[in-house]
C-alpha positions in Angstrom: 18.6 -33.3 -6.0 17.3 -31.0 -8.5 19.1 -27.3 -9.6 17.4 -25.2 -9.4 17.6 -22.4 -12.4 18.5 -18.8 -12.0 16.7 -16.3 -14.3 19.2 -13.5 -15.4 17.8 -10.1 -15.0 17.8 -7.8 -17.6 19.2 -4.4 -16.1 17.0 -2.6 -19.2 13.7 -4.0 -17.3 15.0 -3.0 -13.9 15.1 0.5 -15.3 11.9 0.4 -16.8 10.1 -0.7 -13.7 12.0 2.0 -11.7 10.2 4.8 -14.2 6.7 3.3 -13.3 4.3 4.5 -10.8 4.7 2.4 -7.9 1.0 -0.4 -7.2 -0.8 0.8 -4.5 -1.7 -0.6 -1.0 -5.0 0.3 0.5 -5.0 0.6 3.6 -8.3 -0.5 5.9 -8.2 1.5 9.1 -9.7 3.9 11.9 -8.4 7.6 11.5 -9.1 8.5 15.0 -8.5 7.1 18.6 -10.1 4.7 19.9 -11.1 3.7 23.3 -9.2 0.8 24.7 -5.9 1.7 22.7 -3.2 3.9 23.4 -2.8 7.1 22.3 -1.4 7.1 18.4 -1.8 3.6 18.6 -3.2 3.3 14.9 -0.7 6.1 13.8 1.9 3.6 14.8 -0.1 0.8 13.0 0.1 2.7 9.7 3.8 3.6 10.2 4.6 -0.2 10.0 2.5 -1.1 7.1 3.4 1.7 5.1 7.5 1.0 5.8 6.3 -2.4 4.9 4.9 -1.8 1.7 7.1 0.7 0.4 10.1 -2.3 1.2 7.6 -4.4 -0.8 7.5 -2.1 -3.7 4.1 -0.8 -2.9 2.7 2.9 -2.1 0.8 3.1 1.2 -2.5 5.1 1.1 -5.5 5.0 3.4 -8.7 3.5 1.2 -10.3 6.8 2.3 -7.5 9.3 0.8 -7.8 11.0 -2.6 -7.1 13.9 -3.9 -10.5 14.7 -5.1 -13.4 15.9 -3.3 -16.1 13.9 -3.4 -18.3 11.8 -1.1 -16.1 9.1 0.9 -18.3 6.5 0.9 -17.7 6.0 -2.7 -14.2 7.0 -2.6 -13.3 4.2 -0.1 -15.6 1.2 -2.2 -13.9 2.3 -5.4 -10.1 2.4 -3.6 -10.8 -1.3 -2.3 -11.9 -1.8 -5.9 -9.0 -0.4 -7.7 -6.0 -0.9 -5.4 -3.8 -4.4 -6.3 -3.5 -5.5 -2.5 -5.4 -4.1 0.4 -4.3 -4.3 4.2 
């Protein structure tokens, strides 16, 4: 049976990444209500995945958030462009 090797971790590097601005996960969903759901439903939805990213080392944000004002349209295509992983 084959070992299998261990890489040491360098505490510097854990450090390092610590000071770093945390990827982002986009997040793909309705912002409203929907018929055929419960109430909060997709409230509850985005409560999981953003718990779930954050444990991941992500930072939740809806495709559709920024903190410029511009139009949404292109906010949302260049979010799905930029973020790393989208959900």
């Amino acid at each position: 049976m084959a070992k299998q090797q261990t890489k040491e971790i360098n505490q510097d590097d854990v450090k390092d990444n610590k000071n770093m601005p945390p990827h982002i996960c986009g997040i793909i969903m309705p912002i409203a209500d929907i018929e055929g759901y419960p109430t909060g439903h997709w409230r509850n939805v985005h409560d999981i995945i953003c718990e779930a990213s954050n444990d991941a080392g992500f930072k939740a944000n809806l495709v559709s958030s920024d903190d410029d004002v511009a139009v949404i349209q292109k906010r949302i295509v260049q979010n799905l462009y930029e973020n790393p992983i989208v959900v």
